[in-house]
C-alpha positions as CSV (number, residue, x, y, z in Angstrom):
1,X,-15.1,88.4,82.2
2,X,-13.4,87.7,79.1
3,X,-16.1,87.5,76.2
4,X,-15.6,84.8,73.8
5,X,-17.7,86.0,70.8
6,X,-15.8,89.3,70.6
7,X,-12.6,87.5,70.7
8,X,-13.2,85.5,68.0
9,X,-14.2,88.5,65.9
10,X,-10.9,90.3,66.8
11,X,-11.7,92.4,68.9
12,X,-9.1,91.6,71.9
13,X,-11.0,92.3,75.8
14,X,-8.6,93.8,77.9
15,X,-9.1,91.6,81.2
16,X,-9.7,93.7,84.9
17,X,-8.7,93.2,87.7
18,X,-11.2,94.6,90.2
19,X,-9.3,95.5,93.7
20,X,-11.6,97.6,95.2
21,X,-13.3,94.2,97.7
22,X,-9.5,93.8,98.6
23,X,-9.4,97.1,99.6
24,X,-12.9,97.0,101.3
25,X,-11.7,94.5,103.4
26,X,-8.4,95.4,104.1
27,X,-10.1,98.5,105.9
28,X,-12.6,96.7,107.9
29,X,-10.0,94.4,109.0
30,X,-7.7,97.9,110.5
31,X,-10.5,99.2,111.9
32,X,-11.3,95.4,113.6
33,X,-7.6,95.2,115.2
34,X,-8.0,99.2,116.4
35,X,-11.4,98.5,118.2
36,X,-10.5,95.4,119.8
37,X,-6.7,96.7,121.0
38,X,-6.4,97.2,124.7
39,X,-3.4,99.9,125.0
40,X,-1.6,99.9,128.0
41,X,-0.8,102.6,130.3
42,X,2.4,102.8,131.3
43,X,3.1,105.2,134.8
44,X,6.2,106.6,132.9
45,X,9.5,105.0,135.3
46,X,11.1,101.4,135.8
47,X,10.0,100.1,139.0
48,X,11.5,96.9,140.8
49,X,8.3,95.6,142.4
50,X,8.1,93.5,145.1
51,X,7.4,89.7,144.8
52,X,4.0,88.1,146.2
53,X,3.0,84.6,146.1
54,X,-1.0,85.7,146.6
55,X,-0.3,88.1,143.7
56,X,-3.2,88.2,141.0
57,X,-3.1,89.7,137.6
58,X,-6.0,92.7,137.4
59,X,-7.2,93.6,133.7
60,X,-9.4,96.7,134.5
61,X,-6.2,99.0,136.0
62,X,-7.2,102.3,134.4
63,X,-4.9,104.7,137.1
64,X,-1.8,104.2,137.5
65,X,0.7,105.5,140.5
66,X,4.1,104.8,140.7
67,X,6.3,105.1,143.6
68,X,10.2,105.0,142.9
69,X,12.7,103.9,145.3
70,X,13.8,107.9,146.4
71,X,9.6,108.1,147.2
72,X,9.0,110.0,144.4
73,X,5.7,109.7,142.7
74,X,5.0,109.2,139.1
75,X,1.2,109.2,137.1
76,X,0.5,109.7,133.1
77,X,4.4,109.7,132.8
78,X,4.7,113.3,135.0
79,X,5.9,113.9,138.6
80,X,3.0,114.8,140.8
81,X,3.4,116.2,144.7
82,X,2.4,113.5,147.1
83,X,-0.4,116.4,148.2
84,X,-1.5,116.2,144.9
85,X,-2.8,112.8,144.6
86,X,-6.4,113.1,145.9
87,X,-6.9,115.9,142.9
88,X,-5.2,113.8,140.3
89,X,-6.9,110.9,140.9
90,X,-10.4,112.6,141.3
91,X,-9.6,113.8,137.9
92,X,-8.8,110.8,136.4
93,X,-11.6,109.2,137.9
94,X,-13.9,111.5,136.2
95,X,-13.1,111.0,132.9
96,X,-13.4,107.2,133.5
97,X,-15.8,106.6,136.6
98,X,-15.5,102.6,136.8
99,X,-11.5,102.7,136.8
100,X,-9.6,100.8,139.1
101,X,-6.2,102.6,141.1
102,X,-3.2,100.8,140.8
103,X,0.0,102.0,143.2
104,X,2.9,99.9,141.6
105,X,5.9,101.0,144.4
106,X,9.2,100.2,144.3
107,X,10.2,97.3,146.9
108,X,13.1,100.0,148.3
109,X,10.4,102.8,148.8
110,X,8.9,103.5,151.9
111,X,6.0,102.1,153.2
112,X,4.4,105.4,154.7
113,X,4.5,106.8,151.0
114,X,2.6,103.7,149.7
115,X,-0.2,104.3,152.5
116,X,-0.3,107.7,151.8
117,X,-0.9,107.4,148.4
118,X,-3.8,104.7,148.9
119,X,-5.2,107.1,151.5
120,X,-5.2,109.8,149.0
121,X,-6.8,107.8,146.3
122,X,-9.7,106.0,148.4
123,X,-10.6,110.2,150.1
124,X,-11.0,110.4,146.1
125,X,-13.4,108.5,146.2
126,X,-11.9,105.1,144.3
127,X,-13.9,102.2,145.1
128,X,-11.0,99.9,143.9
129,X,-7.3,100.3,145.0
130,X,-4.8,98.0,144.8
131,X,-0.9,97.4,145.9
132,X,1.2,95.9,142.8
133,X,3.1,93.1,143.0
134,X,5.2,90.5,140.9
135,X,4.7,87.0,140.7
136,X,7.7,84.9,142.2
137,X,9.8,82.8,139.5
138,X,9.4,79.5,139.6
């Protein structure tokens, strides 16, 4: 604050500018946006999935397989062996118990793959496995 009395005697107050409650709150409101961000996992290929009219969207899908049309599998962005997916999956469900399994295959891969997979991942042990689909257009 500017004082009055010592301006009229000539002595000049150099006025402040106090930033630091701008910078106080700049910070709380990064770490707000950081807590409350949901990042998405991605399974790490383009995959043309298959259209469903009984298709739901599910917000808790934590593991993510992907099944490319040459019936190749895909999870955390890395190719993993079709015998392979009971031990991936166990891992991954041990770092986060409650997560859901996702299998988002292509719609020109086969069909045995996609059931082997699910197979793999419910002897696991995951409670929750689902078959990804797309909404139709329209």
């Amino acid at each position: 604050m500017l004082n009055i009395a010592a301006a009229r005697r000539g002595k000049r107050a150099t006025p402040e500018l106090n930033i630091a409650p701008l910078i106080d709150m700049v910070f709380i409101l990064l770490i707000f946006f950081l807590v409350n961000t949901s990042f998405v996992k991605e399974t790490g290929i383009d995959v043309s999935r298959p259209t469903a009219a009984t298709a739901m969207v599910q917000n808790k899908a934590t593991i993510l397989i992907a099944i490319d049309q040459s019936n190749r599998l895909f999870m955390d962005h890395r190719e993993i062996d079709p015998r392979a997916v009971r031990a991936n999956v166990e891992r991954a469900l041990a770092e986060n118990p409650e997560g859901a399994v996702v299998v988002v295959a292509d719609k020109a891969s086969s069909t045995g793959v996609a059931i082997q997979v699910m197979d793999g991942c419910r002897m696991a042990g995951a409670a929750n496995v689902s078959l990804a689909a797309s909404v139709p257009e329209g």
